[in-house]
C-alpha positions in Angstrom: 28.8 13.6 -29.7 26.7 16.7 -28.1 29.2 19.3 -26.6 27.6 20.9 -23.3 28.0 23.3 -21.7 28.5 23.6 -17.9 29.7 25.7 -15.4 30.6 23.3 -12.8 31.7 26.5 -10.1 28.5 28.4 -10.7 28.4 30.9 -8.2 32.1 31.1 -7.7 34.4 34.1 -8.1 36.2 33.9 -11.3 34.7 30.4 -12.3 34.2 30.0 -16.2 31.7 28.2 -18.7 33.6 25.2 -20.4 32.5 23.0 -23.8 32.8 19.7 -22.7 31.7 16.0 -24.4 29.3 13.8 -22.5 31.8 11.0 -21.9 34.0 13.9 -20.4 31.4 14.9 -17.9 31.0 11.5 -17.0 34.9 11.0 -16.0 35.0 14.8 -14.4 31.7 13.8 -12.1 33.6 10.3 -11.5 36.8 12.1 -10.4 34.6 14.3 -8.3 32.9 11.5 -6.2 36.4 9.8 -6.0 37.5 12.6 -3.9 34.2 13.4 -2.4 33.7 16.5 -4.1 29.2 15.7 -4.3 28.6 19.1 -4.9 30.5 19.3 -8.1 29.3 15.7 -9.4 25.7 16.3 -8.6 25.8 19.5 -10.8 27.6 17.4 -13.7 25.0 14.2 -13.9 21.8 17.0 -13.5 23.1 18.7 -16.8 23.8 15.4 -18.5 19.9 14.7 -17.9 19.6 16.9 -20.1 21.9 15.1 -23.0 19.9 14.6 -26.4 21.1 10.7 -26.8 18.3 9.4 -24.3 21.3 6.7 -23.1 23.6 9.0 -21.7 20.1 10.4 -20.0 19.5 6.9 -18.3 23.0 6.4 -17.5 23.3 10.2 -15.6 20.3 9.7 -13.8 21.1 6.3 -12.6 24.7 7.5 -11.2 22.8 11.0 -10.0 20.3 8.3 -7.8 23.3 6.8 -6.3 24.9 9.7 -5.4 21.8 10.9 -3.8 21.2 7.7 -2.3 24.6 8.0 -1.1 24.2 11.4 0.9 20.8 10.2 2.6 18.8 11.8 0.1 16.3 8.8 -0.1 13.3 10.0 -1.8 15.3 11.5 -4.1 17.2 8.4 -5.2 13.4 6.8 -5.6 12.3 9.2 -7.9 15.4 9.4 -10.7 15.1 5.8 -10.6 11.7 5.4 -10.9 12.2 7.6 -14.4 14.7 5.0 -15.6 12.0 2.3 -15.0 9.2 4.1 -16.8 11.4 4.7 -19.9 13.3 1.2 -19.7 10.7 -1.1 -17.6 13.9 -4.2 -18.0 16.4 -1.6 -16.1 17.2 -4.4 -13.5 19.5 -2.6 -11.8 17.6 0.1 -11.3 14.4 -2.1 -10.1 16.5 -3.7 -7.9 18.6 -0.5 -6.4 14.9 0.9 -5.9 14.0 -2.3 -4.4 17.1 -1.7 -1.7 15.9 2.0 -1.3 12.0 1.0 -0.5 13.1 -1.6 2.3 15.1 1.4 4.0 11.9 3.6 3.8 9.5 0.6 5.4 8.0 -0.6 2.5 9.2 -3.7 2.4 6.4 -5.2 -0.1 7.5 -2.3 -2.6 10.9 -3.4 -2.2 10.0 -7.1 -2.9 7.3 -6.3 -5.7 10.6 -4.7 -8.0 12.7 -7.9 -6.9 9.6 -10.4 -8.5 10.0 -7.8 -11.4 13.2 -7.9 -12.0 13.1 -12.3 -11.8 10.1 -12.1 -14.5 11.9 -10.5 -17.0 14.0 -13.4 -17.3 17.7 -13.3 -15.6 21.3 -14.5 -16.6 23.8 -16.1 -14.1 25.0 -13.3 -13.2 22.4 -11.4 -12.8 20.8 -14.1 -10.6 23.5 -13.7 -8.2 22.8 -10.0 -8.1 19.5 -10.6 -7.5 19.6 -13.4 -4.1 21.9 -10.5 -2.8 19.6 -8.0 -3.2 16.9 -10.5 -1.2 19.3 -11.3 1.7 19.8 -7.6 2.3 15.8 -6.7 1.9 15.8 -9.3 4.9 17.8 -6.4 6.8 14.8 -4.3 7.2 14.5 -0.3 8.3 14.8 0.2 12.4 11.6 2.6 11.9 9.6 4.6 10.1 6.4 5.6 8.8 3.7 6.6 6.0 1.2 8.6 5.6 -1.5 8.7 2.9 -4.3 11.1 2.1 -7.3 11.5 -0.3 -10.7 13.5 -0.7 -14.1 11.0 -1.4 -16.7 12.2 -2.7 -19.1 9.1 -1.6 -22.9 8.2 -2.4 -23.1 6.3 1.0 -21.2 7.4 3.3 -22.9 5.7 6.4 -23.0 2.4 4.6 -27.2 2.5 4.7 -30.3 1.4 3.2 -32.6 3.9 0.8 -35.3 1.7 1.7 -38.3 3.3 3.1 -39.3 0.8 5.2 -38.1 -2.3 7.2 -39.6 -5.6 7.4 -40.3 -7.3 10.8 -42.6 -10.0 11.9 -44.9 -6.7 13.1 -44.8 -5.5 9.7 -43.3 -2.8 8.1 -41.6 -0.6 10.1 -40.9 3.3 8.6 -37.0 3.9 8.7 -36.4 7.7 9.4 -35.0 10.3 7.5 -31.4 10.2 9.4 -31.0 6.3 8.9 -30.9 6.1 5.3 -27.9 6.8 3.2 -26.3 9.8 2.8 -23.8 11.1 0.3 -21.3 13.5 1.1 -17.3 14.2 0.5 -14.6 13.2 3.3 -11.4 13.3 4.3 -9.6 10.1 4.0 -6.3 9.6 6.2 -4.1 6.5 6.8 -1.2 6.9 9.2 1.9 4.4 10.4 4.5 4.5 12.0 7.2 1.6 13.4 10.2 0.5 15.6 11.9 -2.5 14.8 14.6 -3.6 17.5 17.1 -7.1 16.8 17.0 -9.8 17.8 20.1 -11.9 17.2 21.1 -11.4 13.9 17.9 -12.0 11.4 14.9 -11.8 13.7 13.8 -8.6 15.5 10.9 -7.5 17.5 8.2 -5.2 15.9 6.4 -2.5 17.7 3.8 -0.3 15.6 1.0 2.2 15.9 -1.6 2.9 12.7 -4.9 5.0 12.1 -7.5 5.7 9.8 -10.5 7.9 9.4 -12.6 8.9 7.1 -14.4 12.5 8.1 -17.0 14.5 7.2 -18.5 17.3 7.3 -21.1 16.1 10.0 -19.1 15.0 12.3 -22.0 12.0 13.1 -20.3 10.4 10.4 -16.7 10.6 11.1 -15.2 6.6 11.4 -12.1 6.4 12.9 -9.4 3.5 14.6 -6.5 3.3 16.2 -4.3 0.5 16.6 -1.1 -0.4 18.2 0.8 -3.5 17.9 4.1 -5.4 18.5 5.7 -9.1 17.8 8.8 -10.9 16.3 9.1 -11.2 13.4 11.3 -14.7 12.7 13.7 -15.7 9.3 12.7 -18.9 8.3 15.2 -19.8 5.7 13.7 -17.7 2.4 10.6 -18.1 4.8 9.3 -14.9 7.5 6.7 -15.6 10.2 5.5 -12.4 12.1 3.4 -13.2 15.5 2.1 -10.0 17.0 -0.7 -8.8 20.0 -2.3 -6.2 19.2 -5.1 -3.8 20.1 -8.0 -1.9 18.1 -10.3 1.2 19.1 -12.6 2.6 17.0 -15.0 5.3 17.0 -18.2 6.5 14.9 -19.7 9.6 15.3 -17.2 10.7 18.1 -18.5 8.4 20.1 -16.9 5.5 21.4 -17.6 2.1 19.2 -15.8 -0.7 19.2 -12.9 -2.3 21.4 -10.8 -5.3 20.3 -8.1 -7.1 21.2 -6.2 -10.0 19.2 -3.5 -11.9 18.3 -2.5 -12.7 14.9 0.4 -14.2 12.9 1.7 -13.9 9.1 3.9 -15.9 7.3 5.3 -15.3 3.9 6.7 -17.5 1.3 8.2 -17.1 -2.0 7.3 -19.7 -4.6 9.8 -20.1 -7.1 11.2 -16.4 -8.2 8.3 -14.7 -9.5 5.4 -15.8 -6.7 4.6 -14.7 -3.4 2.3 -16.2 -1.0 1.2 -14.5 2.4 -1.3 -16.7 4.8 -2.6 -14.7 7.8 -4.6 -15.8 10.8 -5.9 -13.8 13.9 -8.2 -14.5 16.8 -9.9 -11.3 18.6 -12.0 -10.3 21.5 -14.8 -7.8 20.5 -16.3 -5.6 22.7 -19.1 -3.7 21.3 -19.7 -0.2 23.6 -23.2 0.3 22.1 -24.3 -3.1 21.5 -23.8 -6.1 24.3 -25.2 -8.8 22.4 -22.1 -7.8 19.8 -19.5 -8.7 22.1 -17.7 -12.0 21.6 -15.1 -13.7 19.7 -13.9 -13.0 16.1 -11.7 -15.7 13.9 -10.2 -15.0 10.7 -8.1 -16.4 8.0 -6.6 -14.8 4.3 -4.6 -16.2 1.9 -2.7 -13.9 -1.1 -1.2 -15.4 -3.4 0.7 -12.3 -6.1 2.9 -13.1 -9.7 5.2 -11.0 -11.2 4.1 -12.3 -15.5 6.5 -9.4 -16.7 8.6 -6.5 -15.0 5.0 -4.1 -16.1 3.0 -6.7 -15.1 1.5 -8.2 -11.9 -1.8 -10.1 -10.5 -3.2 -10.9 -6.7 -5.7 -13.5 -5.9 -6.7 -13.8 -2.4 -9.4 -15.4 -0.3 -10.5 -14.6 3.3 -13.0 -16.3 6.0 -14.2 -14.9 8.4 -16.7 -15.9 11.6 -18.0 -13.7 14.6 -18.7 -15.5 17.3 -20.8 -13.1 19.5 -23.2 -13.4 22.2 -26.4 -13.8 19.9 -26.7 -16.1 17.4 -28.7 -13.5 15.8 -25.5 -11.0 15.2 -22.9 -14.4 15.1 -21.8 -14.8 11.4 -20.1 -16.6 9.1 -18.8 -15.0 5.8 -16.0 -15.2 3.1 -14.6 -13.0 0.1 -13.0 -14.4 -2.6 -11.0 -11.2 -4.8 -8.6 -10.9 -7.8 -6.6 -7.3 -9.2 -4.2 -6.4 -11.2 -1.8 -3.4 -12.4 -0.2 -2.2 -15.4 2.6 -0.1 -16.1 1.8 1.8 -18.9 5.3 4.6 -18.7 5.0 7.2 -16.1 1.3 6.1 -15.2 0.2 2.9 -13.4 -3.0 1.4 -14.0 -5.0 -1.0 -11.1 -8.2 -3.2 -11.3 -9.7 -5.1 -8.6 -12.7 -7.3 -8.5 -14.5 -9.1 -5.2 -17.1 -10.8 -3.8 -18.4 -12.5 -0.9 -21.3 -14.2 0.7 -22.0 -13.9 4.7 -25.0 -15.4 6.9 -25.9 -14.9 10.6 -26.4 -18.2 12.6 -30.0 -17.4 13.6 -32.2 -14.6 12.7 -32.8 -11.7 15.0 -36.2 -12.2 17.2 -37.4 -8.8 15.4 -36.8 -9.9 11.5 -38.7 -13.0 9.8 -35.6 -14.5 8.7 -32.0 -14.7 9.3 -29.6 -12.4 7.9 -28.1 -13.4 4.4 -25.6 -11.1 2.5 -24.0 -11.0 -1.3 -21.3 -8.9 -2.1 -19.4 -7.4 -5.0 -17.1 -4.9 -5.2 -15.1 -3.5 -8.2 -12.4 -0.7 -8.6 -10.3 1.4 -11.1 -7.1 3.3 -9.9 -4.0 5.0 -11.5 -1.1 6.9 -10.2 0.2 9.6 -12.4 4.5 9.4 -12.1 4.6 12.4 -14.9 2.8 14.9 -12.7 5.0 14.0 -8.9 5.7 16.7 -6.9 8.0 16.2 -3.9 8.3 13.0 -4.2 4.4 12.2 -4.3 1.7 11.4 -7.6 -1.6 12.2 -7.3 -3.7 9.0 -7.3 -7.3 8.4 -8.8 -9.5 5.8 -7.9 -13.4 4.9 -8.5 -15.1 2.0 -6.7 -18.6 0.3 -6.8 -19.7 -1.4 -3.9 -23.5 -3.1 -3.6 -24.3 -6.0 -0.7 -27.7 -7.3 -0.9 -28.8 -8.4 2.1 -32.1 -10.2 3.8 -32.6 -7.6 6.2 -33.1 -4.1 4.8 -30.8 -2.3 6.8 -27.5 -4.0 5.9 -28.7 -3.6 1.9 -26.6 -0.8 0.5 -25.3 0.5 -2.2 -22.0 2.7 -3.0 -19.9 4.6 -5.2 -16.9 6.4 -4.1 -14.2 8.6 -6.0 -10.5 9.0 -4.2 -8.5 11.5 -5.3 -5.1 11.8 -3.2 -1.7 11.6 -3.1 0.8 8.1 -3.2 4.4 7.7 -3.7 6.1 8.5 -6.8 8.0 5.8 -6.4 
């Protein structure tokens, strides 16, 4: 066995550099948690990282993420056991430790995606056990907290617009000016969240939480931007949760005021079996359109997600969404539905994602102006992947390329877009 060498009092008057084994370093950094000597434990596992037998590696950073969880140390827990799952993706303990540490950072589908993981590789008895503890403590869920997320785009439509010329009516064709056709450009693009969860008895609570995003540009004509607050309980159902929530939605475009909504809405999830997860939400919503009065109305809408765990690398998502607006014209009131499918791939330190969707939408009447009602297809495709092996501070930079086209009957909802994100995610 390796002989290391480690000066466990670095820094300290009259401290000295011993020889030790790797089994020996194990029992001193034992000994040293035992009588809560972290300081001196931490230093023994981070030079066994370093071991040539790549199991003695696992086996330090695993203790040296427990320790760290230990002491608060969080997203420093996430990462060392993230490694362990890159080099050994059937580490269950370590999925399922990092599935304990996700819930107590707020991302409680993280936390269940490593638990789905963990059941598709297959589980002993014992393990099995292990496993419905782990779920009935994910069900104890992080008083509050937050995320942030952030990425440049450099997009070919940033506006969402025609490049047609001109625009059909029943007058003829109409010229569409310079400033309403598409425009490329490269934003900023920012999600925020943040949330307070307060009990309710002993398994339900009550959720309050605030989220925004926006995409800005140089010309500020272009910025999009929302805001949105929320709050409901959220109820334990058996292996069952049902959250119910009222919420509120502002938006602006081109620093102007928009859009104002406000809706109720309600999620329930459901595990089937050990490796499938369902999710079926619903929402109804008042619309109040500042620039536009025949937009105001009524919006319904419906998804269903259904995500399998094949192997702990492994994963897919089908879902299905419909959707129908009823506002005050017929000649804005839609219906519409997308039907999508992704996937992702761990392939070591990097994960790769794939998504795929489309959708069909039509208006109830065409608008006076246009010779016939609006009709819509869309397709959407995308490539991502997270790089683990170049994390810094806890965080991967994330690359992601997307096609978007929706033909439409009426020339000015007909677009076309590609967009390139390159930003920052969790290493973790």
């Amino acid at each position: 066995m390796e002989m290391l060498a480690v000066g466990l009092l670095a820094g300290v008057p009259g401290s000295a550099t011993v020889q030790v084994t790797a089994s020996q370093l194990f029992e001193l950094a034992q000994a040293a948690v035992k009588r809560g000597d972290d300081a001196t434990a931490l230093r023994a596992y981070e030079a066994l990282i370093s071991d040539a037998s790549q199991e003695v590696r696992l086996e330090a950073r695993f203790r040296l993420a427990l320790l760290e969880a230990k002491r608060g140390n969080l997203t420093q827990a996430a990462i060392h056991l993230r490694r362990i799952i890159d080099q050994r993706p059937d580490a269950r303990r370590a999925r399922l430790e990092l599935a304990g540490i996700l819930a107590k950072l707020g991302d409680n589908d993280g936390a269940w995606r490593q638990v789905r993981a963990v059941q598709a590789g297959g589980l002993p008895p014992a393990v099995a056990r292990l496993v419905d503890r782990y779920s009935e403590a994910l069900r104890a869920q992080r008083s509050s907290g937050g995320s942030i997320q952030v990425s440049f785009a450099p997009d070919s439509n940033i506006n969402r617009a025609t490049r047609s010329d001109t625009l059909g009516t029943i007058f003829g064709d109409f010229q569409i000016a310079q400033e309403g056709k598409a425009k490329s450009g490269v934003g900023l693009s920012l999600n925020a969240q943040a949330f307070r969860r307060l009990p309710i008895g002993t398994r339900n609570s009550l959720l309050i939480r605030a989220s925004s995003a926006a995409n800005l540009y140089r010309s500020s004509r272009f910025n999009d931007i929302a805001a949105d607050v929320a709050a409901g309980p959220e109820l334990s159902l058996g292996r069952d949760r049902l959250q119910v929530e009222i919420g509120a939605t502002q938006r602006w475009y081109g620093q102007k005021l928009y859009q104002r909504s406000a809706r109720v809405a309600g999620i329930w999830s459901h595990p089937i079996g050990s490796r499938t997860f369902l999710r079926m939400t619903g929402l109804a919503a008042l619309i109040d359109n500042r620039l536009n009065d025949l937009e105001d109305g009524k919006n319904y809408a419906g998804s269903l997600q259904l995500e399998r765990a094949f192997t702990p690398t492994t994963g897919i998502a089908a879902n299905l969404s419909l959707n129908r607006e009823a506002l005050r014209s017929p000649g804005y009131s839609t219906w519409g539905w997308r039907a999508g499918l992704s996937g992702w791939r761990e392939m070591g330190r990097m994960t790769l994602t794939a998504s795929a969707e489309i959708g069909r939408l039509h208006a109830d009447e065409r608008l006076v102006l246009f010779p016939q009602r609006r009709e819509d297809h869309y397709r959407r495709f995308a490539l991502g992947a997270s790089f683990r092996q170049l994390q810094f501070q806890g965080f991967a930079p994330l690359l992601r390329f997307s096609v978007e086209r929706n033909r439409s009957s009426i020339a000015f909802y007909d677009y076309r877009r590609t967009r390139t994100e390159l930003g920052v995610v969790r290493a973790f």
